[in-house]
N, C-alpha and C positions, 0 to 999 in steps of 0.2 A: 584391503578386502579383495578377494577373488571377480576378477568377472564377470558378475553374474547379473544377468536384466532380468530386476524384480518387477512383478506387477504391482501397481498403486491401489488396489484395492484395500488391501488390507492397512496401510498409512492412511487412507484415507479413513477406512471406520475408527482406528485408535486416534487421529485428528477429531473427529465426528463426536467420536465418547468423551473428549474430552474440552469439547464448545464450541469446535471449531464451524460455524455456518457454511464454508467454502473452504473446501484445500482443491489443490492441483501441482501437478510435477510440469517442471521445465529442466531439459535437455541443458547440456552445457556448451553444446554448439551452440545453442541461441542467445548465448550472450558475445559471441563474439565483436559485435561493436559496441559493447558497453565500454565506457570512457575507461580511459587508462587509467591502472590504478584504485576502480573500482567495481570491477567485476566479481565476481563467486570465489576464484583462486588468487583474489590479490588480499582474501582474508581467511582461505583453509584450500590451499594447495593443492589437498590431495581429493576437493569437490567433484565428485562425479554428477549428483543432481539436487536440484534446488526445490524445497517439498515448499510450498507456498498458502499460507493459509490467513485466513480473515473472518472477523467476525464484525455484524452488521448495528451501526449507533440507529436508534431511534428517531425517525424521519421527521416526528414530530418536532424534535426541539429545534425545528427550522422554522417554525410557523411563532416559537413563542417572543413577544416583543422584548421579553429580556435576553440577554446576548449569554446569561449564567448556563442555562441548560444545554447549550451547546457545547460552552467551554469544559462544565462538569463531564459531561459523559463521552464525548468526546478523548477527553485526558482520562478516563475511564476505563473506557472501552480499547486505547492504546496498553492500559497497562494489563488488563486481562488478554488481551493479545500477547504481553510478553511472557505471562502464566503461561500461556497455552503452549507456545513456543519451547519453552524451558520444561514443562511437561513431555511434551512430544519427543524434544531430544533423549530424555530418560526411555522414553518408552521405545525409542528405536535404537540407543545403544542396549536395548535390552534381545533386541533381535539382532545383536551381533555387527550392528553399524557405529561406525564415530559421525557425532552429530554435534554441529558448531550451530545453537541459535546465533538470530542473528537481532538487536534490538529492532522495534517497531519505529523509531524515530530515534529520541535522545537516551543518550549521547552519541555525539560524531564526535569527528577530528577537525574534520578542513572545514574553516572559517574565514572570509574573506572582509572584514571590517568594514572597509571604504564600500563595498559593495549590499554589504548585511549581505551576505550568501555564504550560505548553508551547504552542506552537501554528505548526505547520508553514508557508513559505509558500504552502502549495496543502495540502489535504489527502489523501494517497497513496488511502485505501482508498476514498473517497467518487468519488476519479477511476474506481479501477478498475471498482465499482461502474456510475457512469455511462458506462463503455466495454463495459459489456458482461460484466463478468468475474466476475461471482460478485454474491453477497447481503452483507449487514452482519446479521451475528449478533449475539445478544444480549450477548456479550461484547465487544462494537466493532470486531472485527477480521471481514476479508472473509474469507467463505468461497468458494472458489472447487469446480466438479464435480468437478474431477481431484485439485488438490491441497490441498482442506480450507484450513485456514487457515496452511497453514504456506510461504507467499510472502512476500516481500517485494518492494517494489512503484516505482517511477519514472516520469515523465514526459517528454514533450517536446510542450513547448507551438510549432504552428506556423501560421503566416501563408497557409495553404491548405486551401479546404476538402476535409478528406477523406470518404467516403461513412462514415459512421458504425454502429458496431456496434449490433445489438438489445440492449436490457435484457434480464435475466434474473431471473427468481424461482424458479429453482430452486435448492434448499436453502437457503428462509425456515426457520428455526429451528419446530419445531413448538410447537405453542399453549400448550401445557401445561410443555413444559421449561425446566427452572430451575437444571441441572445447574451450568453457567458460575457462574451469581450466590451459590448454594450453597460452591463449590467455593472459592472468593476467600476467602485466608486472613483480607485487611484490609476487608472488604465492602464494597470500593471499585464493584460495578458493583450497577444498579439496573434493567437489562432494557435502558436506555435510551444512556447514557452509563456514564463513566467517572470515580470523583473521583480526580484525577493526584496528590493530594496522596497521598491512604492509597494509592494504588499504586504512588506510586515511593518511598515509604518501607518498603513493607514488601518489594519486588521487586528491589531495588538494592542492595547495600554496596561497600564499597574491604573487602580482606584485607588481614591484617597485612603483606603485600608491598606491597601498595599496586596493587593490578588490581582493577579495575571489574567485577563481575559481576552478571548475572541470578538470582537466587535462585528466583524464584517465575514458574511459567507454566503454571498449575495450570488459568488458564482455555483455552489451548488443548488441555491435553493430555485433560480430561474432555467435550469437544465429541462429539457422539458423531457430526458427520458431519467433525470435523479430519482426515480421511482424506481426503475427498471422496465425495460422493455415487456417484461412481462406481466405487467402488472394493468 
């Protein structure tokens, strides 16, 4: 594609039209210390910018004592994210762009056994982050003004430059709280990171039926801005 720096407005309303609660554009300069091997061009070469969008789970099923309406809509709300995603790319190679979604989570590649670590092909929060959407809280998850940390998050990597969103640092986690790290039944976070091994053993089981559920998500619901700052 020619040169050409599009404005985001209009991605943004065909995002909008199409569920998206939040999009935002991030530059391909600002990934340049994304770990090697998984950046924007380490899975569509020819990425000029990364369109970033998210729609927001139900804050409630954090207050319910069963661990189901988390897991449900949560795995829900990932896969209409990948609707949305896979949408969006139709709609902007319809304006003359190649558009690479990118999945909201599963599947990846790299798997690391001994350590149960994971690792996405692009990293969702770190995009949203660099599109403009919110902070990286001391529990690893983006908190976003509106809707705290309770989004989940997609991409579409594209071959056009679009005008890019401002970063934001509003709701950095304040300097002193420790509520997130505290709260971690398996003291899996350390302010900084995340250890995936003690978090997905002590956050995950199969029931005696045999369904996959979320047990623990202790660090978003003690966030004291998981609401959003604006709220």
């Amino acid at each position: 594609m020619e040169s050409i720096v599009y404005g985001s407005e209009k991605v943004k309303a065909i995002a909008g039209d199409l569920g998206a609660d939040l999009c935002g554009v991030a530059s391909m300069d600002r990934f340049d210390d994304a770990p090697a091997g998984f950046g924007p061009r380490d899975i569509y070469p020819d990425c000029r910018s990364v369109v970033v969008v998210a729609k927001r789970v139900p804050r409630g099923v954090l207050q319910a004592k069963s661990c189901v309406p988390y897991t449900q809509f949560s795995r829900l709300t990932n896969q209409e994210v990948d609707r949305l995603t896979g949408m969006l790319g139709l709609a902007l190679e319809d304006l003359g762009m190649t558009a690479v979604p990118v999945p909201a989570d599963d599947p990846y590649e790299h798997w690391e056994p001994d350590r149960m670590y994971g690792r996405g092909i692009l990293s969702m929060r770190h995009a949203a982050h660099l599109a403009g959407l919110g902070v990286l809280g001391r529990n690893t998850l983006l908190k976003n003004a509106r809707f705290g940390n309770m989004v989940q998050i997609g991409a579409v990597l594209v071959d056009a430059e679009i005008r890019p969103d401002p970063l934001t640092t509003e709701g950095n986690c304040p300097e002193h709280c420790r509520r997130c790290i505290e709260a971690c039944p398996a003291k899996a976070l350390d302010g900084v990171t995340v250890d995936q091994r003690l978090c997905r053993a002590s956050s995950a089981f199969v029931n005696q039926k045999g369904h996959s559920l979320y047990r623990c998500y202790a660090c978003r619901k003690v966030c004291p801005d998981g609401g959003g700052t604006e709220r």
